[in-house]
N, C-alpha and C positions, 0 to 999 in steps of 0.2 A: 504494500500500500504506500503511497506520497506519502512521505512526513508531512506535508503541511497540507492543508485542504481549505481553501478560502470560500467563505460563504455571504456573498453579498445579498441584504435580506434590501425588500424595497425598502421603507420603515424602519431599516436599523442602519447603523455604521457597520464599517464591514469589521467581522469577524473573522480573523484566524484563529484555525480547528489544527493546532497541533497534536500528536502523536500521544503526547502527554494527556492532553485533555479528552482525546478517544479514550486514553484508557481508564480515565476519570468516568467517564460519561459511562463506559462500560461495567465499572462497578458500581454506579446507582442503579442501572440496571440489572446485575444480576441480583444485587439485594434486592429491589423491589420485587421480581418475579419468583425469588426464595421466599418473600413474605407472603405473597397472594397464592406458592407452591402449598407452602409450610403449612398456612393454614386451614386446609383442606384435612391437613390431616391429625393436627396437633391435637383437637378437640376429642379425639375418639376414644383415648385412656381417662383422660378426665369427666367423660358424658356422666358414668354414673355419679361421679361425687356433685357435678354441674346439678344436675336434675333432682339432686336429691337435696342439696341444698336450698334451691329454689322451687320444690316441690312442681316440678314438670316432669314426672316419670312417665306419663301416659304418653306425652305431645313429645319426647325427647328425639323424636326424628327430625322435627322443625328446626333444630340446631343446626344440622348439615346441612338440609333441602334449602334452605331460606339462604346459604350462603353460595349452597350450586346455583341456584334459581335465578340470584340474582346478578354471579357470573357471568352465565349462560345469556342472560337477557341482555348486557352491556355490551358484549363482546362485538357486536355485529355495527351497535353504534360507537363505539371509540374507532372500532376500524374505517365507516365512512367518514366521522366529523375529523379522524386525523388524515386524513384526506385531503378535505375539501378545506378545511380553517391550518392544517398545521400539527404537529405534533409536542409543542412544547408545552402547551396549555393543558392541555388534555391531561398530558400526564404528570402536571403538578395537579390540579383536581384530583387526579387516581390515588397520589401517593398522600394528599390530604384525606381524601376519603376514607380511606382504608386507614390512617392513622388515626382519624376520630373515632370513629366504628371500633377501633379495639381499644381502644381509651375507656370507650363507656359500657361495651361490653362486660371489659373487667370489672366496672362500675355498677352492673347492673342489680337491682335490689330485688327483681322477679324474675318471672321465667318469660312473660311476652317483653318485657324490655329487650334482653340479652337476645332475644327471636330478631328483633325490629337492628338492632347494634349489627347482630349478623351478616344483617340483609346490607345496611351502610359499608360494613366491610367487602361484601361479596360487588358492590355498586363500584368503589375502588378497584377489588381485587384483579376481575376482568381488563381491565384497562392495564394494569400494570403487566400482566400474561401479553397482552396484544401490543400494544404503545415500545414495548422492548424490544420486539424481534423487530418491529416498522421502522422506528430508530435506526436500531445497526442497518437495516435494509438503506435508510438513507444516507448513513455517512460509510458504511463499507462498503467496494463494489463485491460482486456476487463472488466473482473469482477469489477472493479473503475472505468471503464473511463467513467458512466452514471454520476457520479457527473463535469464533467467537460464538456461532451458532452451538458450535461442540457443546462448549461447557453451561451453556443456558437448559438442553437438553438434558445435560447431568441432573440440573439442579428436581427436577421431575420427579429421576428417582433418589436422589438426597434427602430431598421432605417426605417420602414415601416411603422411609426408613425411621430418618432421626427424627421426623413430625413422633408418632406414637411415644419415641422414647424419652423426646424434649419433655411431652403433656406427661407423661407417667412421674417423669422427676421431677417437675417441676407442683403437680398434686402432693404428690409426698412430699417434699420439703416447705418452698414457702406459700405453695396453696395454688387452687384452680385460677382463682383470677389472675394469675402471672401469664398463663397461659395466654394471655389476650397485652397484657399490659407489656410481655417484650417486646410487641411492635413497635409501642412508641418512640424510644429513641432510637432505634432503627430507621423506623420511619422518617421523622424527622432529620436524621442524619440523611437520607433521601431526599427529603425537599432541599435542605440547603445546597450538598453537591448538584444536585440537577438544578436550582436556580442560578446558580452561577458556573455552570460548565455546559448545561443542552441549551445552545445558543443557535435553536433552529429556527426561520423563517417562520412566520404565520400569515396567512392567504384570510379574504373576504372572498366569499363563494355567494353569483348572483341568481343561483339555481334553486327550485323550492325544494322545501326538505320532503323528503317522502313518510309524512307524519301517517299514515293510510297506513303502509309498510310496516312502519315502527309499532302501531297499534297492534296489526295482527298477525307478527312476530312475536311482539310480548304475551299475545293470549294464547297464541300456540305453546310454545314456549313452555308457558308455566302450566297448559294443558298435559305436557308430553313430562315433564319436571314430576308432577302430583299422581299424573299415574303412575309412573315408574316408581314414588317413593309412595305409592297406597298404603303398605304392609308397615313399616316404617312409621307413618304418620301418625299409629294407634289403631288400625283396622286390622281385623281379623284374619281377614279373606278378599278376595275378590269376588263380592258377593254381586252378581250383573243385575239380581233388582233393585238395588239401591241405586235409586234413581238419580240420588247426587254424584255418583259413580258412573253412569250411563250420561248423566246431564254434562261430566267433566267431558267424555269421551267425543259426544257428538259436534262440543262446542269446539275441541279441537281440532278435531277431521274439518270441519266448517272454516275456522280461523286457518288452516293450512292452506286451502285452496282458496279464500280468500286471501291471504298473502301473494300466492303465483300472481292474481287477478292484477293484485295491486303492484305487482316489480313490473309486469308489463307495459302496465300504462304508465308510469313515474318520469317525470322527467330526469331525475337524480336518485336509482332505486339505490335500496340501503344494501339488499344483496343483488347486483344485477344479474338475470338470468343469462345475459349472453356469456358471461363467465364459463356457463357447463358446457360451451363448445369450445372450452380450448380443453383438450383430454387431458393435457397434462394437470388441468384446471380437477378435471373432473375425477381422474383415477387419485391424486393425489386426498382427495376431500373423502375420496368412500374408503380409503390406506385408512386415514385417519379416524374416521368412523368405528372401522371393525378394529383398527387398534385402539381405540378407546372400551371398547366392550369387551375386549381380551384382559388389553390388560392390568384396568381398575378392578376388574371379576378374577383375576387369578391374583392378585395380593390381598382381596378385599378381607378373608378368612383364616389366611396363613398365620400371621398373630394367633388366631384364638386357636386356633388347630396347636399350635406352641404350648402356648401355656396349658391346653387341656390334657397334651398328651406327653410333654415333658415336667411339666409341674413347675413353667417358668412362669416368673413374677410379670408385669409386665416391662420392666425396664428389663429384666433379662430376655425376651422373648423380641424385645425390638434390638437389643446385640446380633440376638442370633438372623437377624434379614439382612445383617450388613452385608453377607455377600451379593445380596440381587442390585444393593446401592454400588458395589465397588465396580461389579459386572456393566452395570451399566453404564458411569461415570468412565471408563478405562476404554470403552469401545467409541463413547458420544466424543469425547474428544479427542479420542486417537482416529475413528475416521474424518473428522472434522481437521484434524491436521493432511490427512491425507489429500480430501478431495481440494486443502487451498494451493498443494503440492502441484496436485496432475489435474487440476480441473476434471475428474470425471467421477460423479456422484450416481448412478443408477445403479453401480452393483451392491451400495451399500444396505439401501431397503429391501432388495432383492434375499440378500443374504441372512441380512437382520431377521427381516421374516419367516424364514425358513428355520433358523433357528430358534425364533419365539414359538413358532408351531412344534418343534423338536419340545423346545424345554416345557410348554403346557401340555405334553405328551409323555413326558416322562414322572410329572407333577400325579398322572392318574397311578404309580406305584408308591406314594406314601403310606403310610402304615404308623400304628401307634409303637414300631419296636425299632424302626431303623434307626440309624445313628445321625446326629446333627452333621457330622461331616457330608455323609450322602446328600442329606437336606441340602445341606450349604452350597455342596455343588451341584445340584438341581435350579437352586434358585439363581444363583451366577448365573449359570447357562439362559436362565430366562431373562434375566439382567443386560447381559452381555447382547443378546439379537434384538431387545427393544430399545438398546441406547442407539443401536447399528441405521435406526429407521427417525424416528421422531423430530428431528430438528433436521435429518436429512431432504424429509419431504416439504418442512416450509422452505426450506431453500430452493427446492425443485421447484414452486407455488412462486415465490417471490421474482425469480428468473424468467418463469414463462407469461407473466405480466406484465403490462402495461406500468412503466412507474407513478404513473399516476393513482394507479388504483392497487399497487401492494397493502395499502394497511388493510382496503376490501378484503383484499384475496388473503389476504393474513389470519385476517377475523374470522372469516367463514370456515375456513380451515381447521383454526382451534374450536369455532362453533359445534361443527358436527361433530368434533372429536369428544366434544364435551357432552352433547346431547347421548352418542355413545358409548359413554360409560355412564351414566346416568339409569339408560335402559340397560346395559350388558350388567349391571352392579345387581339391579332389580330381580332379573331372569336369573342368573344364578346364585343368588341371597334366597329366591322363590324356591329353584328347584333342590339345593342345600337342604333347606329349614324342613321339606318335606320328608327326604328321604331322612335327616337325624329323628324326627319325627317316628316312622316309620320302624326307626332303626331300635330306637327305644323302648317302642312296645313290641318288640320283636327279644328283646333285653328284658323286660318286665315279665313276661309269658315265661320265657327260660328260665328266669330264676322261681318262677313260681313252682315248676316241675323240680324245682332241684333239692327239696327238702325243707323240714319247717323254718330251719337260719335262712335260707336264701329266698322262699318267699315272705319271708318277714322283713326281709333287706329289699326285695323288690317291693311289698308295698308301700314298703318306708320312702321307695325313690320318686323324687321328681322333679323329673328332666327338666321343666321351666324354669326353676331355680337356682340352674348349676352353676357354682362359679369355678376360676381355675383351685382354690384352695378348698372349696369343698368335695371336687372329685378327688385332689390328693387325699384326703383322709377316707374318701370310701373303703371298705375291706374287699380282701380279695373276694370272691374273683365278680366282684360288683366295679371293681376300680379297673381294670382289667375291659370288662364288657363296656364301660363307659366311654374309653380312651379308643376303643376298637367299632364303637358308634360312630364317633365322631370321623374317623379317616376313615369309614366307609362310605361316608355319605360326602365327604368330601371329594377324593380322590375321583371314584365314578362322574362326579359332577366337574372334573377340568375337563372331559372328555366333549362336551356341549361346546367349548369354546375353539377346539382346535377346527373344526369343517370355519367358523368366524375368523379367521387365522389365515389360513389355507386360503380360503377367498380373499384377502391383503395382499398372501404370497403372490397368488396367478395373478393379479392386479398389475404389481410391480412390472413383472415381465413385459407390460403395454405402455410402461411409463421412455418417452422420448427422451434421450438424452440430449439439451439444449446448449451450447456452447455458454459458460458462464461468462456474465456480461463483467467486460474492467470499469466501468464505470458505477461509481456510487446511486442510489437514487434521485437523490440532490440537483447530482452534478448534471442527470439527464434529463432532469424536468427543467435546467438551466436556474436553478436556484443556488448553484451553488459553481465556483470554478477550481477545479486541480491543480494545487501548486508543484511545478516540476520539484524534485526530487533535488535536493543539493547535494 
């Protein structure tokens, strides 16, 4: 890359973008995208003491969904309006956002406060995921931005490691609300480096917004969000006569096609449909879909499968995933050095994939007796092929667009990735909880045959209240049948996500390889000029 990069803004004095302050700029961004990562996951050791403190054990799903939800919903607007206005506004808002939201979060004195604080974070959080990659897209050109794309992809699966183990320590020692309250001076160490180092142009756009769009986006959206988190939310079942259930259903299907109606006709849509003819447009968004549903659904349960069947605490049980964090982290940025090397980026999701389908194939032989080493290297293995893919295909996305419309093509991207695990988390959380279910009255019945102690232990059991320290003290062979529930109903159930996988793989194989462009985004929308090299 130029050491220096000159960015004449209409509106400003001109700015010199040295090397130095790239790499300033690049670590507000990885921070902020490890906070909007982290906190996806940070809350899920601390839910029960959360809920229980604030007496929300019924509604304790709304903690998550309120912060997917409202992800999900932003993602598609920071990527048009940093478009059309600029990128440097946007994303001081995001990293305000999201530092108030955990401010008062950790503040919060109920259980619908901390819901609504959530939702403030999740309004930030979105933006800081999108507004980062659009960034580097505009001051890297594509040909370098695999060194910097690398380690942004790491950070994905970094919080999807150290999130559970941070919230476990951090419950245990100085309490749940820290969990929420280290954002802030993080955050704010974010706002000040990025006010005084993303010295990017800002644009007035004389297009109308496509407000029509946005509407029935968000009620999709949060249509598609509420079903997938039904079970979650305090419901039973998927009961189809409950007609708030069927009302959620129909309104969706309606606001979806209603949305196509309205990108149509937009003068300025927010997701524009002509996008889905460029296939590189389009294979890359349905990569990112089925690897959303793979691979939030095969970490989603690995934790409790830990603790229930080695009797790990939970800060020892988030130790034992660090290999799927090293796997991945060792691959995102090692091919990320590669493709700024030799510019050729298709065989990395290709391979990635194939190995993610390998390692959620090998995840179907767990068992409650094998050895963490085995574990460890199972999960690497699946570490390792998803770091190989995920930042590899926004770069794919970024390249075969129009610079004017990356942070679009950015957001949509992470869009469906996210609506994708959303549904893939749901389906296999649904078909898990069934067969443990199953598995346990299939345990109950057994011990009932096994004599007056064993059905006196089987009626004593019950499964809805297991924790990991109550099945350690069950007696044999009650502790034994419990630990052998649980990786039954497990294991069988990775086997749903590989044909989701496999369809990624055969995908990849159709993905064009596009000569990566040397020039930054900036520089080609003439926002910006390249200072030769001294």
């Amino acid at each position: 890359m130029p050491e220096n990069t000159v960015l004449d803004a209409p509106d400003k004095p001109v700015v010199q973008l040295t090397q130095r302050t790239i790499w300033l700029i690049f670590a507000a961004l990885l921070t902020s995208m490890l906070l909007s990562s982290l906190d996806q996951t940070i809350v899920s050791t601390a839910m029960p003491t959360i809920v229980g403190d604030l007496s929300g054990v019924e509604h304790q799903g709304w903690v998550t969904t309120a912060y997917i939800l409202a992800i999900a919903i932003v993602m598609p607007l920071y990527g048009k309006f940093g478009d059309l206005l600029g990128r440097r506004w946007p994303f001081l808002i995001a990293v305000t956002l999201f530092t108030i939201g955990s401010l008062f979060a950790g503040s919060a004195s109920s259980f619908p406060e901390l819901v609504a604080f959530r939702a403030v974070q999740g309004l930030g959080g979105g933006g800081l995921m999108i507004l980062s990659q659009a960034i580097i897209a505009d001051i890297v050109p594509a040909s370098e931005r695999g060194r910097y794309l690398g380690p942004m992809g790491a950070l994905f699966g970094l919080s999807a490691v150290v999130g559970p183990l941070l919230g476990g320590w951090l419950t245990d020692g100085p309490g749940w609300r820290w969990t929420f309250w280290i954002n802030v001076p993080v955050g704010i160490a974010a706002i000040i480096v990025a006010w005084f180092t993303l010295r990017l142009p800002s644009r007035r756009s004389t297009r109308k917004v496509d407000w029509a769009g946005i509407l029935f986006m968000v009620l999709g959206t949060s249509g598609i969000v509420t079903l997938t988190s039904w079970r979650s939310l305090g419901n039973e079942s998927y009961d189809w006569s409950d007609l708030s259930l069927t009302g959620i259903l129909v309104g969706t299907v309606v606001s979806i096609a209603a949305f196509i109606i309205a990108e149509n006709r937009a003068e300025e849509p927010l997701i524009p449909l002509r996008l889905f003819r460029n296939s590189t447009f389009t294979i890359t968004t349905l990569i990112g879909l089925v690897l959303g549903m793979g691979m939030f659904s095969a970490i989603a349960m690995l934790p409790t499968f830990l603790q229930m069947s080695t009797g790990a605490g939970i800060t020892e049980s988030g130790f034992l995933m660090l290999p799927m964090m090293a796997g991945m982290m060792i691959t995102a940025i090692g091919s990320g050095q590669l493709i700024a090397r030799n510019g050729r980026y298709k065989i990395y999701p290709v391979v990635g994939l194939a190995i993610t389908a390998l390692g959620i194939a090998w995840l179907t032989r767990i068992n409650g007796e094998m050895s963490m080493m085995l574990f460890g290297t199972m999960i690497f293995v699946l570490g390792a092929g998803m770091g190989l893919v995920m930042q590899t295909i926004v770069l794919a996305v970024q390249n075969s667009v129009d610079p004017h419309e990356v942070g679009t093509a950015t957001s949509s991207n992470n869009f469906f990735r996210e609506i994708g695990a959303a549904v893939g988390t749901a389906l296999f959380t649904t078909i898990f909880t069934s067969r443990l279910t199953d598995n346990f009255t299939s345990l109950q019945q057994s011990m009932a045959t096994g004599g007056a102690d064993g059905a006196a232990a089987g009626a004593a059991f019950d499964g809805s209240s297991l924790t990991p320290s109550v099945v350690e003290a069950l007696p044999e062979p009650l502790h034994t049948g419990v630990v052998d529930a649980f990786a039954n109903a497990l294991a069988p159930t990775f086997w749903y996500l590989v044909p989701m996988v496999v369809i990624g793989f055969v995908l990849t194989l159709f993905i064009r390889e596009v000569k990566l462009s040397n020039e930054a985004g900036m520089v080609a929308r003439g926002e910006a000029v390249a200072a030769t090299s001294k």
